[in-house]
C-alpha positions in Angstrom: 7.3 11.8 12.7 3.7 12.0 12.0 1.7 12.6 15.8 -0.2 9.9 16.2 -3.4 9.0 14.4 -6.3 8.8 16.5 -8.2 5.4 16.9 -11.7 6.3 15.5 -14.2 3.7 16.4 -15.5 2.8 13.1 -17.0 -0.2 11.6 -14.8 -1.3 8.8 -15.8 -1.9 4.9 -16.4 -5.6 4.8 -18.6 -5.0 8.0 -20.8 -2.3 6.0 -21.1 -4.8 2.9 -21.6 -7.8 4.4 -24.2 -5.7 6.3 -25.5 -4.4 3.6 -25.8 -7.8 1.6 -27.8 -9.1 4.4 -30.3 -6.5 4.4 -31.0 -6.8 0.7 -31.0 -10.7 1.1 -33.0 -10.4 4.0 -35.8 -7.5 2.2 -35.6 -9.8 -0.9 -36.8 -12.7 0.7 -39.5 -10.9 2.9 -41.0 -9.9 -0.5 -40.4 -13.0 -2.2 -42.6 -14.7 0.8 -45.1 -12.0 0.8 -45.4 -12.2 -3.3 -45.4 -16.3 -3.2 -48.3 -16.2 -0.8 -50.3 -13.4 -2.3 -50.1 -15.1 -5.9 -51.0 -18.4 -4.0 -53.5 -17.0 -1.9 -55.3 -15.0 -4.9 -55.0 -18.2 -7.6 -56.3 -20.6 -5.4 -59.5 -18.8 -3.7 -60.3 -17.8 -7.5 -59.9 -21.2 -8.5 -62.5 -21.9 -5.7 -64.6 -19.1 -6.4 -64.7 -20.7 -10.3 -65.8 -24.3 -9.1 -68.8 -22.1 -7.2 -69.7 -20.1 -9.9 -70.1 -23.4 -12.6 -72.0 -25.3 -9.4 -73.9 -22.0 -9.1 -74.7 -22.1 -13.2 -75.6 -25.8 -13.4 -77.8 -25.7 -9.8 -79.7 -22.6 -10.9 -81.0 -24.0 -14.5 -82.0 -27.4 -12.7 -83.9 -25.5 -10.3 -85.4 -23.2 -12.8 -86.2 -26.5 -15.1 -87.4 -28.7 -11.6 -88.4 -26.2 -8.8 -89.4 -28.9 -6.5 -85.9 -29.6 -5.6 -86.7 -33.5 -4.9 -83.9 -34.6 -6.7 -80.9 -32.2 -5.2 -79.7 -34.9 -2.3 -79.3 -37.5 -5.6 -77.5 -34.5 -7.7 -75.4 -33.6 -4.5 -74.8 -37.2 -3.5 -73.0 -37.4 -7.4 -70.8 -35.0 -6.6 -68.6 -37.3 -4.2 -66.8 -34.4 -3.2 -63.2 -35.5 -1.3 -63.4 -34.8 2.6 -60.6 -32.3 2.6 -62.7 -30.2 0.3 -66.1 -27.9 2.1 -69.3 -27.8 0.3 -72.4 -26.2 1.5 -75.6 -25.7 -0.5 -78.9 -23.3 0.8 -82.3 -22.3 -0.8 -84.2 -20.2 0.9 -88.1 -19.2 -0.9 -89.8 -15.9 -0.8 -90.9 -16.4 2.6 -87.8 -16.3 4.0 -87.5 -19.9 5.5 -85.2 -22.2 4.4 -86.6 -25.1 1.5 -82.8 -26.9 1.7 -79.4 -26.8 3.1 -76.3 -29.4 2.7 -73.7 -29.2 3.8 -70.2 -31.8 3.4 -68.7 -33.1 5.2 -71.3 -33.7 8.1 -70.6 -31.9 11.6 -69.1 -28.3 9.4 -71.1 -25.7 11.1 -71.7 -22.6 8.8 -71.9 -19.7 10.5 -75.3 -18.0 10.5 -77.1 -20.7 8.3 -79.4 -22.2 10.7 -81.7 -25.2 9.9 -84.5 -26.3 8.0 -88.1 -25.6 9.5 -87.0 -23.1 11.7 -88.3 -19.1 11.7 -87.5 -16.9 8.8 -84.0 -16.1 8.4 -82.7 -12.7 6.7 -82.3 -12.3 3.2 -78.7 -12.5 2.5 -76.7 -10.2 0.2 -76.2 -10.9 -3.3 -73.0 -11.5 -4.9 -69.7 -12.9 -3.0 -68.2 -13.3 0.5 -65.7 -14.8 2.2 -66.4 -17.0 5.1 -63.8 -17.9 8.0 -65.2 -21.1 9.6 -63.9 -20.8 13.3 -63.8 -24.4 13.8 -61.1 -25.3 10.9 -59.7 -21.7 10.2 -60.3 -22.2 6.7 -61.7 -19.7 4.1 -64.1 -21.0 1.9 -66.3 -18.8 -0.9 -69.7 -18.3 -1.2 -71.9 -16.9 -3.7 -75.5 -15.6 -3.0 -77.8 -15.7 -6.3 -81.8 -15.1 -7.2 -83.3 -17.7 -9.3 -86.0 -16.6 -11.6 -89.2 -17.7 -9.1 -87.7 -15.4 -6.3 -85.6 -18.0 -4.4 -82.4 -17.8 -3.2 -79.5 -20.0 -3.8 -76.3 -20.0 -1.6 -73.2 -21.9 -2.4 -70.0 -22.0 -0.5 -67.1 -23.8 -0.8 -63.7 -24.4 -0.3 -60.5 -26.7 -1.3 -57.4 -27.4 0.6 -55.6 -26.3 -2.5 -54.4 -22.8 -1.2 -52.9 -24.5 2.0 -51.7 -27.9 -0.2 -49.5 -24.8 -3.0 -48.4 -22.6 0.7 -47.2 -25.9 2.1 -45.7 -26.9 -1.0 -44.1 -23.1 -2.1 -42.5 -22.9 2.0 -40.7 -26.7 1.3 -39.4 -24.6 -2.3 -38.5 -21.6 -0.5 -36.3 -22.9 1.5 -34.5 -24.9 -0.3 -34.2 -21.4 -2.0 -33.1 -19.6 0.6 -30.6 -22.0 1.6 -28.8 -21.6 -1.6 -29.3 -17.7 -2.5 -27.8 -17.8 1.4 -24.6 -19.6 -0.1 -24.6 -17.6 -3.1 -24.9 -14.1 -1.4 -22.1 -15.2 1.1 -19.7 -16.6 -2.1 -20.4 -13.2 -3.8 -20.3 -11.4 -0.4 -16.9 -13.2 0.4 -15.9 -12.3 -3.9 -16.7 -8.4 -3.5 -14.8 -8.2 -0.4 -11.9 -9.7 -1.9 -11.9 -7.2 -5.0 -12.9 -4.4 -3.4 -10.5 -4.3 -0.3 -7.9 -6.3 -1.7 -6.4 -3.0 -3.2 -7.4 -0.7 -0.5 -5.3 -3.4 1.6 -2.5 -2.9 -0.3 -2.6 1.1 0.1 -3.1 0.6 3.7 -0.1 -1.4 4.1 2.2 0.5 1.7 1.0 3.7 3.9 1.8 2.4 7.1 5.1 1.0 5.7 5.5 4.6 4.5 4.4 6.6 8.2 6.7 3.6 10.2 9.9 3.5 7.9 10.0 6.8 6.1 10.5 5.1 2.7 8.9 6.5 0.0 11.6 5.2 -2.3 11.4 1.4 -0.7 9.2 0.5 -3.9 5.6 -0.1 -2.8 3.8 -2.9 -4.2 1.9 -1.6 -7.1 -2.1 -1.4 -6.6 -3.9 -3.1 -9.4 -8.2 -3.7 -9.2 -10.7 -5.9 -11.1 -13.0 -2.6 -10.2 -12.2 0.1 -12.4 -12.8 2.9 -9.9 -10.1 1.1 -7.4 -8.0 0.4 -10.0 -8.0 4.0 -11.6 -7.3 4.9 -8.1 -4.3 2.4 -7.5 -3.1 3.9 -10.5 -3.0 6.9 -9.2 -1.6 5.9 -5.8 1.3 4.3 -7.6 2.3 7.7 -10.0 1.8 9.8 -6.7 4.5 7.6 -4.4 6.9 7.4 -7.3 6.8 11.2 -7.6 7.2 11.7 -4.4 9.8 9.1 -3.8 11.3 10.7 -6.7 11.4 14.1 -5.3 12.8 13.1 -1.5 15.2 10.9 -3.1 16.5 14.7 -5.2 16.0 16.1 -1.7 18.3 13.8 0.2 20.6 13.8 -2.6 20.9 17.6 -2.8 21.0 18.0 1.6 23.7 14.7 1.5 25.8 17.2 -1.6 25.1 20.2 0.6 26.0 18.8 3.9 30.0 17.3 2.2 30.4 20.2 0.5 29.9 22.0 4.5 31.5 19.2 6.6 34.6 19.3 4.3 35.8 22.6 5.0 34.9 22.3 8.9 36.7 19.1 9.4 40.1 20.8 7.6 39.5 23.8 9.6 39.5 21.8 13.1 42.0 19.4 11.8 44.2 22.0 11.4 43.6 23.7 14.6 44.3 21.0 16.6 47.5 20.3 15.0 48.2 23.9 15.6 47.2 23.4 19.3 50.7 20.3 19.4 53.1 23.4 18.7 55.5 24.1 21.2 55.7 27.2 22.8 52.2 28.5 21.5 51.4 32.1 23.1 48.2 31.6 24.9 45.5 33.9 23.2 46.4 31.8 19.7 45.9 28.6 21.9 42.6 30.2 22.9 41.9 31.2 19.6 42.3 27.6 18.4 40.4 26.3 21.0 37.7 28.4 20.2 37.9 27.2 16.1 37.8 23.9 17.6 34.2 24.6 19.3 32.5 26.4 16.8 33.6 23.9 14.2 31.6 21.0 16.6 29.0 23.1 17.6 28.9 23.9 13.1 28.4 20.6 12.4 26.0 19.8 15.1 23.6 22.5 14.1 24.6 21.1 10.5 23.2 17.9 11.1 20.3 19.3 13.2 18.9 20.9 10.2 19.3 17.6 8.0 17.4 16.2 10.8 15.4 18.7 10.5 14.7 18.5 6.8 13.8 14.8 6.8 11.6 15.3 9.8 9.3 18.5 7.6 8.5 15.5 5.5 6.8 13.8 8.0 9.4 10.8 9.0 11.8 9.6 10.9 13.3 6.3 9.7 15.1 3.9 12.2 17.4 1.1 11.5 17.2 -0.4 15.0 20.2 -3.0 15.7 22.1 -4.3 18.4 24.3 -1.8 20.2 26.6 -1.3 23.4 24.3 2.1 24.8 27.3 1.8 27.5 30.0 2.7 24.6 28.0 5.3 23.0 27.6 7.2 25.8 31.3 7.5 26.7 31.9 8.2 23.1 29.7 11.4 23.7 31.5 12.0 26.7 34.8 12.0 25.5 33.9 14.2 22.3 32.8 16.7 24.7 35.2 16.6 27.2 37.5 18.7 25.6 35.0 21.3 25.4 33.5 20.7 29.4 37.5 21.6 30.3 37.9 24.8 28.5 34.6 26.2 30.4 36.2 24.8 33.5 32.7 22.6 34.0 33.3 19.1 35.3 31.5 16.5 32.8 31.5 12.9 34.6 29.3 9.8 33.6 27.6 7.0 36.0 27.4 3.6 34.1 26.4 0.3 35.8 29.9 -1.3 37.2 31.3 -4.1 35.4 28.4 -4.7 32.9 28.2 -3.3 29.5 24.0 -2.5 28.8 22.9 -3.9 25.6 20.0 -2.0 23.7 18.4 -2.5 20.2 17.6 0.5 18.4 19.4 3.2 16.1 22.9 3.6 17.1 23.3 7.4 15.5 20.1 8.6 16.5 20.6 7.5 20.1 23.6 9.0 19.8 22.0 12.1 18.1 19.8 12.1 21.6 22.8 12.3 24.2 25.1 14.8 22.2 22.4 17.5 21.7 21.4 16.8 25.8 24.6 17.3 26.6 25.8 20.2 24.2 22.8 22.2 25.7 24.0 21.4 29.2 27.6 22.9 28.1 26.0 25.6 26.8 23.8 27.2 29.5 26.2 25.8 32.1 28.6 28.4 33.6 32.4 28.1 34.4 32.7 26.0 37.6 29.7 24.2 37.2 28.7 20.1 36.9 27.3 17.9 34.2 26.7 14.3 34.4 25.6 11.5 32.6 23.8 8.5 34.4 22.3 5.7 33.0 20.3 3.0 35.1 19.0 -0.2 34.0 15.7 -2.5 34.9 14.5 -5.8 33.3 12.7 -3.6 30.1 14.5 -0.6 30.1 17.0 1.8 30.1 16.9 5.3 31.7 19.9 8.0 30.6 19.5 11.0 32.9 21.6 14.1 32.0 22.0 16.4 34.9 23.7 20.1 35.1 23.9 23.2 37.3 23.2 25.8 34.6 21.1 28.6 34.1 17.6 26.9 34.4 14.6 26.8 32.2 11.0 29.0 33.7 8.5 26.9 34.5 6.3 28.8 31.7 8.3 27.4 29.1 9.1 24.3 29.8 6.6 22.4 28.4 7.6 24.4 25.4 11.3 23.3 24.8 10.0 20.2 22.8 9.0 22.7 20.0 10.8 23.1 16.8 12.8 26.8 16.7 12.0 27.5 20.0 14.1 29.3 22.0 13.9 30.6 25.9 14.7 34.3 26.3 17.7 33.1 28.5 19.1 31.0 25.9 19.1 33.7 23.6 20.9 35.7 25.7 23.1 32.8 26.8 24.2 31.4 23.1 23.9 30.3 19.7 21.4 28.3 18.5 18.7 27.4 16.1 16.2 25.8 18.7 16.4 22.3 17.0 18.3 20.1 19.5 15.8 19.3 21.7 12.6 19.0 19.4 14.9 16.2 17.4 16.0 14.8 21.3 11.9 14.4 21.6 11.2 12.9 18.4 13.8 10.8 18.1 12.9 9.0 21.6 9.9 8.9 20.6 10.7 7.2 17.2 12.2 4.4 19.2 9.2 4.3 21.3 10.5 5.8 24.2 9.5 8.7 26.8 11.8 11.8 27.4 10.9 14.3 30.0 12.6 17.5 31.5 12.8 19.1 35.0 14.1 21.9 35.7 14.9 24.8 38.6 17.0 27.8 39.2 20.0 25.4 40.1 19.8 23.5 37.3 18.2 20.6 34.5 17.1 17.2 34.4 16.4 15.6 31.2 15.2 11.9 31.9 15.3 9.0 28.1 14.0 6.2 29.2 14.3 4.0 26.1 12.7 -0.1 25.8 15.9 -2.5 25.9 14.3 -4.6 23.0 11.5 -3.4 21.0 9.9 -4.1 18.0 10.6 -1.7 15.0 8.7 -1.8 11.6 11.6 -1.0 9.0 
């Protein structure tokens, strides 16, 4: 089986687009405000500045045509400006004092005007300026000019048309907002769909793929309205039918392989064992036989070790968890190797719970798998005279099989390496036959059923502990 994957803390896609939508909805409407209220701002002080400029015009030929400026407050008083709306009107002769000022409506103060009949003021600058009254916080605009006789004429004013088209543009824009809000999270809600509806689908035909093993179970074909995804789902689809393909050949050609092996060994221990019923057989052929009889078990052991194998060097290891009596299983193993545990003289004896049978869900062969290699390497590196036994224990969750023998020991320098594929201690090389398989399948295997196994060992002897869940859930 694949090791596991490690949990990256990550933000997933639909975070980073719906992320990303907000920021351009957000920077969009930023702009929008700042663009709405410049164009405002701009249109309305120029529509001002216009109104200035035609009073300006009209002021400056009366003057020129009247200089005595009796007739201005009947002129002004024509006018009938609105009250929202500022007007102020100076003239201010050569000598610098001031011949008239108006200004609407009464109580505006404008900053730096002063009043009739008072000192000389300074001569203002000619041309435009902006003036922020600090009483009302409105901007009006004024516009210094020279009439022909060396006065000067100042007139300022301002509407409440800038703040009337802001007021009126913020009511808009949010209306505005409120829908572009709905329809960025509708097309939001629509990308996410599209886009990770497909990668969906690869996830879950991957993980169906790492839990079960099943390249060949038919995946549910990737299709995408985005033709990146969809050129991409394409290809997912042509590379797990290829390889489903190819491990389908595989299994076919290890299943072909494997009868055409298993054939020949069953005849060959079938046959010695009905040799072994003759009468009066002299004891070196009865020992002969016997030995037949072991090598033929332990050949098709290390036979199905390296199909086990095989499947396992493609990354999986499928389960078909049911029901099961773990109780019967394990005297099964027991009995198969009983025969061999007598003719090494070792004493092979099991512990189950008295009187109840222990119920387990998972894969009946691989559990099986799991106690015959334990126990074939405890025959193995066990001498003549020696004990092996099986215990298994129970609690509410589950159940713990513990295979203990007094053989040959494992170093304590490699045995955290037993677990690997091919390896082999230098005692067990010197001890037996083997391909250094059995107990990297007893680890993955437990594993696969989301169990623990662990190992002890000493001079005196081994202790390898399965503690397997009574009912889990399996993804087939």
């Amino acid at each position: 089986m694949f090791s596991k994957l490690k949990a990256k803390r990550l933000l997933s896609f639909t975070m980073y687009l719906a992320t990303g939508y907000l920021v351009v909805y957000a920077l969009c409407t930023a702009v929008m405000l700042y663009m709405g209220n410049r164009v405002i701002t701009l249109s309305a002080r120029n529509f001002d500045k216009q109104n200035v400029r035609a009073d300006c015009e009209r002021l400056t030929e009366l003057l020129e045509t009247n200089p005595s400026g009796n007739w201005m407050s009947e002129e002004l008083a024509l006018e009938r400006y609105p009250p929202s709306t500022i007007f102020a009107l100076r003239i201010i002769n050569t000598l610098g004092y001031i011949e008239y000022i108006a200004i609407t409506p009464r109580g505006t103060q404008m900053p730096g005007w002063g009043k009739t009949g008072k000192g000389p003021v300074d001569f203002p600058s000619l041309g435009w300026e902006e003036i922020i009254l600090p009483d009302t916080d409105r901007i009006i605009q004024m516009h210094t000019t020279q009439i022909n006789d060396g006065r000067i004429l100042q007139i300022a004013k301002g509407s409440l048309l800038e703040k009337n088209q802001k007021q009126m543009m913020s009511r808009n824009m949010t209306v505005f907002m409120l829908f572009s809000l709905l329809l960025s999270i509708f097309s939001t809600l629509f990308m996410i769909f599209i886009t990770l509806r497909p990668i969906n689908k690869m996830i879950k035909s991957i993980h169906s793929i790492i839990d079960t093993g099943a390249f060949e179970s038919n995946p549910q074909r990737v299709k995408s309205m985005i033709s990146e995804l969809d050129t991409l789902g394409s290809q997912f689809n042509i590379m797990t039918e290829k390889y489903a393909s190819l491990i389908q050949a595989m299994r076919e050609t290890m299943d072909n392989v494997a009868h055409d092996i298993r054939t020949p060994l069953s005849r060959i221990r079938g046959a010695s064992e009905f040799a072994l019923k003759t009468e009066a057989l002299p004891e070196p052929l009865a020992n002969t036989l016997v030995d037949i009889i072991e090598d033929c078990d332990h050949a098709q052991l290390q036979l199905q070790n390296l199909l086990d194998s095989r499947e396992m060097e493609s990354g999986f290891v499928k389960i078909n968890p049911l029901p099961f009596s773990l109780s019967k299983i394990i005297g099964t193993v027991v009995d198969i190797y009983s025969l061999i545990a007598e003719e090494k003289s070792i004493a092979l004896t099991t512990s189950l719970p008295a009187e109840q049978d222990v119920q387990i869900k998972g894969d009946q062969n691989r559990i099986a798998r799991i106690l015959s290699n334990i126990v074939d390497n405890a025959l193995k590196y066990t001498p003549a005279g020696g004990r092996v036994a099986v215990t298994l224990t129970q609690s509410e969750d589950s159940v713990t099989i513990q295979v203990s023998d007094t053989g040959i020991g494992i170093p304590p320098d490699e045995l955290s390496l037993v677990w690997q594929r091919l390896y082999r201690s230098e005692q067990a090389r010197k001890s037996g036959k083997g391909l250094g398989l059995g107990m990297n399948i007893v680890k993955l295997f437990t594993e696969a059923h989301k169990g623990q196994a662990e190992i002890e060992s000493s001079p005196t002897g081994t202790i390898v502990t399965i503690t397997l869940p009574k009912n889990n859930t399996y993804s087939v």
